[in-house]
TORKEVO-209305 format. One record per atom (N, C-alpha, C): x, y, z. Coordinates in steps of 0.2 Angstrom, whole numbers, plus 5000, padded with zeros to 4 digits. Each point is the difference from the previous one (the first is absolute). Example, Ala and Ser with C-alpha at 12.3 -4.5 7.8 and 13.67 -1.06 7.14 Angstrom:
REM TORKEVO-209305
506649725039499650065000500450065000499850054996500450065001499650055003
END
This chain:
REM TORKEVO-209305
488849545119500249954995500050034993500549984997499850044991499849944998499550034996499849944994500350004995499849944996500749964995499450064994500450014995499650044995499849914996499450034996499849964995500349974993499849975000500549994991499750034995500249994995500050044993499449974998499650034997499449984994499850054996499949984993499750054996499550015001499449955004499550055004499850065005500549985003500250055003500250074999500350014993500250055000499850054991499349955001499550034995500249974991500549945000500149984994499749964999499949984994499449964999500549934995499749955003500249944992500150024993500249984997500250034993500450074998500150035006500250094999500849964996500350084998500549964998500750045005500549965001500550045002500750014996500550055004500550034995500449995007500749964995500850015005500250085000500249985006500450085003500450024996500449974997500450024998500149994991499549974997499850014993499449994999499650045001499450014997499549964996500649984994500049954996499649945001500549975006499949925003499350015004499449974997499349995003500049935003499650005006499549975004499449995001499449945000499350025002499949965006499750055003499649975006499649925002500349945001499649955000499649985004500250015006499550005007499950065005500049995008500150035003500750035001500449954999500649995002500650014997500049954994500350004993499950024994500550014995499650034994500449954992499950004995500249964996500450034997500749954997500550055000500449944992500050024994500449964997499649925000499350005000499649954999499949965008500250035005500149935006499850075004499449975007500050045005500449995005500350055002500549995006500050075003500350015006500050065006500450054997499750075002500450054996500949985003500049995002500649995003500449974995499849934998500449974997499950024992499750015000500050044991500550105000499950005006500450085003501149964997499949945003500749975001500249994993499449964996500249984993500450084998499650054999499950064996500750035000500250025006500550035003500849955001499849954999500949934998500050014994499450014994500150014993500450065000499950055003500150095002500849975001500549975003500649985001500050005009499250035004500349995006500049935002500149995007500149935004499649985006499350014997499650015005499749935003500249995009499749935001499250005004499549944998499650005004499650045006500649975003499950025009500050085001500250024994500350085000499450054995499549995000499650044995499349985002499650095001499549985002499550054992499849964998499850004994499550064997499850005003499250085002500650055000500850025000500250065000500249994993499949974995500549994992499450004996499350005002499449994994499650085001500050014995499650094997499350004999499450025005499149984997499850085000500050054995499750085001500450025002500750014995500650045003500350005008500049965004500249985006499949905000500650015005500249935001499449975005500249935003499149965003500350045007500549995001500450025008499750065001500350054995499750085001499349995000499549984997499349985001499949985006500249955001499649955005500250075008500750034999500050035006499650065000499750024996499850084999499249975001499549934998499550005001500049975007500549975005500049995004499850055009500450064994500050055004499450045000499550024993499250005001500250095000500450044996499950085000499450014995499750025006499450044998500250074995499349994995499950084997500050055003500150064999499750045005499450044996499750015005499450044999500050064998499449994992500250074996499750065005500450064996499850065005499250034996499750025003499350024997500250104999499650014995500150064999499650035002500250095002499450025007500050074995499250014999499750094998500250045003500250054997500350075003499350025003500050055005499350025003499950044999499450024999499650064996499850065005499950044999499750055005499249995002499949995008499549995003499450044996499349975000499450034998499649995004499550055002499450005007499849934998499949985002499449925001499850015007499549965001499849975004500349955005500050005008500349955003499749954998500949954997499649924998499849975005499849944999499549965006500849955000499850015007500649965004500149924997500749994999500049944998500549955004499849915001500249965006500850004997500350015008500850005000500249944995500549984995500349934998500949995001500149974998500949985002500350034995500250055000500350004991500849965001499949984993500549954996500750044999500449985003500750035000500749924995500150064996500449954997500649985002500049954999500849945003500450034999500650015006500650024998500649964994500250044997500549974994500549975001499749915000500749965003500950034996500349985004500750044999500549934993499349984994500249974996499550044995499950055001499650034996500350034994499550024993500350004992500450065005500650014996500650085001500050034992500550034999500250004995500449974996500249994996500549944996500849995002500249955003500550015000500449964995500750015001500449944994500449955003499749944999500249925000500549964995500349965001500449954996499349964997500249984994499649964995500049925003499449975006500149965000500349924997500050024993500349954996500649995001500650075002500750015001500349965004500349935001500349965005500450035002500249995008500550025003500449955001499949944997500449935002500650004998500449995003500950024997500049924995500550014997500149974994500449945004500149934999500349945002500850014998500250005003501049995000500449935000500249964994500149975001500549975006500550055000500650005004499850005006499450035004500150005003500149965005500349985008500149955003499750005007499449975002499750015007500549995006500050045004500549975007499850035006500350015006499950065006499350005001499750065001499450005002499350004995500449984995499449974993499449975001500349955005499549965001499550025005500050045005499650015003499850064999500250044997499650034995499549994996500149964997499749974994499349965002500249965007499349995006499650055002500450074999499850045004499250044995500350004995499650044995499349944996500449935003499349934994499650025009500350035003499149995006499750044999500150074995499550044999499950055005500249995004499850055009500550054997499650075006500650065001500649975005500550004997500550005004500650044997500350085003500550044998500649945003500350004996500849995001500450064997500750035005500450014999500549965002500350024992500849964997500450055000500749955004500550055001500749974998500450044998500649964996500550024999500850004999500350074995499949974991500350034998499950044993500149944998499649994991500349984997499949905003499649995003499749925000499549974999499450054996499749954999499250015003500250055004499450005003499250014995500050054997499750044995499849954995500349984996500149954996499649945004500449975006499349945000499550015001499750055005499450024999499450024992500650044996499650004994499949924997500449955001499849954994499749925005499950045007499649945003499150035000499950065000499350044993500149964995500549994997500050004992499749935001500349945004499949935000499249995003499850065002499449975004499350044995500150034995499850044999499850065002500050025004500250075005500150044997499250075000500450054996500450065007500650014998500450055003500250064999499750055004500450064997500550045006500250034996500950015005500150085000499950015006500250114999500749995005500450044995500750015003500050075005500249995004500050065006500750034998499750085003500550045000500150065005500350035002499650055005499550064997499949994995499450044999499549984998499849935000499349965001499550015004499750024998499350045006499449974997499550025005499549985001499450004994500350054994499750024995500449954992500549975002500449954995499749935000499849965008499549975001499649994997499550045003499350005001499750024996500450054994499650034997500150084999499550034994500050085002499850024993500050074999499550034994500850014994499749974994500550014996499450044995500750024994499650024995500049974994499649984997499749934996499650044992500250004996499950034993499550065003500250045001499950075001499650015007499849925005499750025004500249975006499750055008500349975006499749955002500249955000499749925003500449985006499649955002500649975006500049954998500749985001500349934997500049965009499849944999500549945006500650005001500549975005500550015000500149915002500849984998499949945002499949945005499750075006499849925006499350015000499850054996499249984999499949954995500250004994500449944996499649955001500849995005500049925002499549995004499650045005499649985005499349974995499950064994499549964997500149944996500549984998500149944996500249955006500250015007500149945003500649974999500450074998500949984995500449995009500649994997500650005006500350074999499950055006500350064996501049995004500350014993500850015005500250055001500150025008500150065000501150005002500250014994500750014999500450065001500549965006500450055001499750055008499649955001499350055002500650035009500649995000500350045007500450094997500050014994500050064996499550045002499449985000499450045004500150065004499550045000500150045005499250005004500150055006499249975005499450014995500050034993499550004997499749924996500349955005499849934996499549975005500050065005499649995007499249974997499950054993499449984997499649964999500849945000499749925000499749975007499950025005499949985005499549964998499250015000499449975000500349944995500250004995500049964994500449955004500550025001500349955005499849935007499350064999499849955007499249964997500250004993499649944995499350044999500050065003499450054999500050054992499650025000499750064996500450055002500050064994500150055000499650054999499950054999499650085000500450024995499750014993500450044998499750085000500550055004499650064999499650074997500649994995499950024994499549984997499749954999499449984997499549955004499950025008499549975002500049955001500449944997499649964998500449935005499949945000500149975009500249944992500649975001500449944997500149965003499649935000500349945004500349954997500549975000500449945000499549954995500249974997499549954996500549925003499749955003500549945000500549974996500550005004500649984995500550055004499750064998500550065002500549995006500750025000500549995004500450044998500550015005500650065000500649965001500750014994500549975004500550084999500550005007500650054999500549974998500650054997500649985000500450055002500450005003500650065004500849954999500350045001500849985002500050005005499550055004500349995011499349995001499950015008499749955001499450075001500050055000499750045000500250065005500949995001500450045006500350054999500149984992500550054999500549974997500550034997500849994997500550035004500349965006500550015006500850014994499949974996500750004997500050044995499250024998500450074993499949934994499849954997500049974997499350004995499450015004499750024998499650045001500450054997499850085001499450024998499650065003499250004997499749965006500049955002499449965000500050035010499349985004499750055002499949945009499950045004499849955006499350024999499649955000499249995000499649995004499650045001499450015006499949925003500050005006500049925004499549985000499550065000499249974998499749994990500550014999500049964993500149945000500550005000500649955000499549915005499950035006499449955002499549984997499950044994499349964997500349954995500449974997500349965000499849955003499949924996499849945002500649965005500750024993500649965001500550044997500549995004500550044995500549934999500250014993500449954997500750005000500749975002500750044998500349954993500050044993500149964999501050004998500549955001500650004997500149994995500950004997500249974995499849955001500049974992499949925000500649975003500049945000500749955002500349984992500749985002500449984993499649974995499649945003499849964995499150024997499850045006499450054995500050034994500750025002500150064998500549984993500349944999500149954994499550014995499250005002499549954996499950084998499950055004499850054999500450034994500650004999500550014995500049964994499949935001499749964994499750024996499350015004499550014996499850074996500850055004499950074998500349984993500649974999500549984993499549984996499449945003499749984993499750064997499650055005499750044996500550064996500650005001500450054994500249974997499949924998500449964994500649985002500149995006500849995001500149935000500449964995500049945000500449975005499949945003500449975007500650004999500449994991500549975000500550095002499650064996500550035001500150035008499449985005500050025007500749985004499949914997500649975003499850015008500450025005500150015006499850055004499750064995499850065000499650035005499649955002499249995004500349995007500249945002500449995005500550065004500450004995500450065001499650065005499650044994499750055003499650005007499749925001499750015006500550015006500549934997500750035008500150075001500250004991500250095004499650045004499450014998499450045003499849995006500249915002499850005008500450005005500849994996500550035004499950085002500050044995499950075000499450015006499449985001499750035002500049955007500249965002500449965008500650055003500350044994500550045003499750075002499550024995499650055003499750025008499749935000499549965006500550045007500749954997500650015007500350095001499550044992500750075003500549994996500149964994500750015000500050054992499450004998499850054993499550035001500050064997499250064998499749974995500149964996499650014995499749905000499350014995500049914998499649994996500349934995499849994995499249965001499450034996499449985002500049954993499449985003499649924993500250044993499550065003499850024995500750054993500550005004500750034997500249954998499949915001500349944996499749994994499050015001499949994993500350054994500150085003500050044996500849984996500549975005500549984996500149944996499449955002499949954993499650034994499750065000499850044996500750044994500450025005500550034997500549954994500049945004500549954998499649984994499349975000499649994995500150064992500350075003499950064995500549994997501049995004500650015000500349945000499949955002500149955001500749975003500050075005500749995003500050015006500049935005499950025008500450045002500650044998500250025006499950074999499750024991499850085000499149995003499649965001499550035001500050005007500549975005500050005007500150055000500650044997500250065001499750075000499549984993499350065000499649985006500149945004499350035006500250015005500850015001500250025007500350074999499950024993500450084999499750075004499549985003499850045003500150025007500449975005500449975007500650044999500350025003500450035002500649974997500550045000500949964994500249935006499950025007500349935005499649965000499250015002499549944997500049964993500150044998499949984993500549965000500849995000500549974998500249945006499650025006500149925003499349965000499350024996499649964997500149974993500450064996500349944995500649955001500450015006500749985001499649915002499850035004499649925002499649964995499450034996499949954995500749964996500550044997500549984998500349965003500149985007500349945004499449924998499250044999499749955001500049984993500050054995500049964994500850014996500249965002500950034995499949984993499450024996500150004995499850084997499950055006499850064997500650065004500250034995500550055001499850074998500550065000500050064998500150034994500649924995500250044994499450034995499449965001499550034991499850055005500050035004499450045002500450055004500050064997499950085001500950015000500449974998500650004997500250064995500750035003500350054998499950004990500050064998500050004992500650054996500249974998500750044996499750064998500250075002499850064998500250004992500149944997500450024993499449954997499849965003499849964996499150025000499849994992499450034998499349945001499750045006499449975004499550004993499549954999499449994997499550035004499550034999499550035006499349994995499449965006499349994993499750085004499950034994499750075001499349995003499649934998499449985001499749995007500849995003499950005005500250055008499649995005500350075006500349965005500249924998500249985007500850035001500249995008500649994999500449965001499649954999500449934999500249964995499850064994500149974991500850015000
END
């Protein structure tokens, strides 16, 4: 039967009433210790927790109650109470100094000494495997990994069970899978961001190995040190590591096995044995499901070990949004490039039909290519620069081939008859004398 861990006390973990503490993330903001439990914050005692929530909603996050465990935000002797309480919980011994031993001198006639009674001799302790090393190089625990709050952005899909999945604190790996350009990435960074969640994100490649991880020996103002890599990181902060893109991999990701199965690692190179601090959790993101790219679409990406891929909690699929998600989503993209409603008009609308017509005709075969979320905000982007839907449509489809291209715009034109071909890429009299801004290298000037 597991036992339930203990609660937090500043007895416990050697702090005493009155010490004083410092916020994670500015130094500045003090705390003192009021009880066992509580410390006085801004003249009122109350739970680190809730003084952790004040701190960080003035900071601009959006950090609720139920989501913050308050001992990971307060600083007592350069480490936080969490990192304390787990490292005094754990009880690593000293090791036992070495005694120094006299060279031996060359024997001299004596006399046989008088026998003396046998005793046990003392043999020193072996060097637990958290024993002093040599220095390695760590992130400044001050450094937050908390992704910055988005106002745009829109909770949907698997958000929300995510968002469960990370306020219970347990290891549980999810892999998320999707095609391009929805959203996955993103809502993971800003449901961290909502919860205060520090995140950190390693992009895979096929040359990611074991040594980009975990770590390895750099060279640091003239000297060889070993720096941490980012899943040591996050193991010790108890952060969400994202491992993105993570079907690009090759079998050198195998490294992750143990970590994946909520355990410790070895690290070899420096002896030294990393465990997990609570909190700690793994999400993936891929395009497939870990099989591979059957159509050549997404090229690169890799079929993944089956005894990886099973250590996975759950795997997630996520879709496009649907039209009217995907409205709110585009709303809220306009607000933030300043697009005012009156010049949008129909504009928002418009784009969804197009893009879920497009990608229903995909579905059935009847087109190669399709238009993702993420190519509609990038054209309220354009629209917000140029201010003319039917050129910025046109700069995010130029990339599709001349027949895709011209029956994705032919269609938006049926849906919006207010957007045509005359302003845009239109013939120019070889006579007549073009303005060109030098200052600039587009070629759309």
């Amino acid at each position: 039967m597991k036992m339930k861990k203990a609660g937090f006390s500043f007895d416990a973990i050697d702090v005493s009433v009155g010490a004083e503490l410092s916020f994670y993330k500015d130094k500045r903001v003090k705390a003192t210790v009021a009880n066992l439990t509580e410390v006085e914050f801004e003249g009122e005692v109350q739970s680190l927790s809730k003084a952790a929530i004040t701190v960080a909603n003035r900071m601009g996050f959006d950090w609720k109650a139920t989501s913050v465990t308050g001992s990971r935000y307060w600083v007592f002797s350069d480490e936080t109470l969490a990192k304390r309480k787990t490292r005094m919980e754990k009880g690593n011994p000293p090791v036992a100094p070495v005694k120094a031993v006299k060279a031996k001198s060359a024997p001299s006639p004596v006399t046989a000494p008088t026998p003396m009674p046998l005793v046990e001799k003392e043999v020193a302790p072996i060097p637990s495997r958290n024993a002093e090393r040599t220095s390695a190089v760590t992130l400044d625990s001050s450094i937050s990994f908390i992704p910055k709050v988005d106002k745009t952005f829109v909770s949907w899909g698997n958000i929300g069970d995510i968002k469960q999945i990370l306020k219970s604190q347990l290891f549980f790996p999810i892999y998320l899978t999707g095609m391009s350009g929805n959203g996955k990435t993103f809502g993971i960074e800003q449901t961290c961001a909502s919860l205060g969640r520090e995140m950190i994100r390693v992009n895979f490649t096929a040359e990611t190995d074991e040594d980009d991880l975990f770590g390895g020996f750099r060279l640091v103002n003239g000297e060889t040190v070993f720096q941490y890599g980012p899943v040591v990181e996050a193991m010790k902060r108890g952060a969400v590591l994202l491992l993105d893109e993570i079907d690009l991999g090759s079998h050198k990701i195998m490294a992750l096995q143990s970590v994946l199965e909520g355990k410790g690692y070895f690290i070899k190179k420096r002896a030294e044995w990393v465990e997990p601090t609570d909190g700690f959790t793994i999400i993936a993101t891929a395009n497939t499901k870990g099989k591979g790219s059957d159509d050549g679409r997404f090229i690169g990406t890799n079929v993944l070990n089956e005894a990886f891929l099973d250590r996975f909690s759950v795997t997630m699929y996520q879709p496009y949004p649907s039209e009217a998600i995907e409205k709110k989503i585009l709303i809220k993209a306009a607000e933030g490039f300043g697009i005012e409603s009156e010049a949008l008009g129909k504009f928002i609308p418009n784009l969804t039909m197009w893009g879920d017509i497009i990608r229903k005709t995909f579905e059935e075969g009847g087109v190669d290519e399709i238009v993702s979320t993420r190519r509609l905000v990038d054209i309220l982007k354009s629209f917000s620069i140029f201010g003319d839907r039917g050129k910025a449509i046109k700069m995010a489809i130029e990339r599709f081939d001349d027949e895709t291209r011209e029956s994705f715009m032919s269609l938006y034109e049926k849906i919006d008859a207010g957007v045509g071909t005359e302003n845009y890429g239109k013939e120019v009299d070889p006579n007549e004398e073009v303005k060109v801004d030098e200052t600039s290298d587009s070629e759309y000037v």
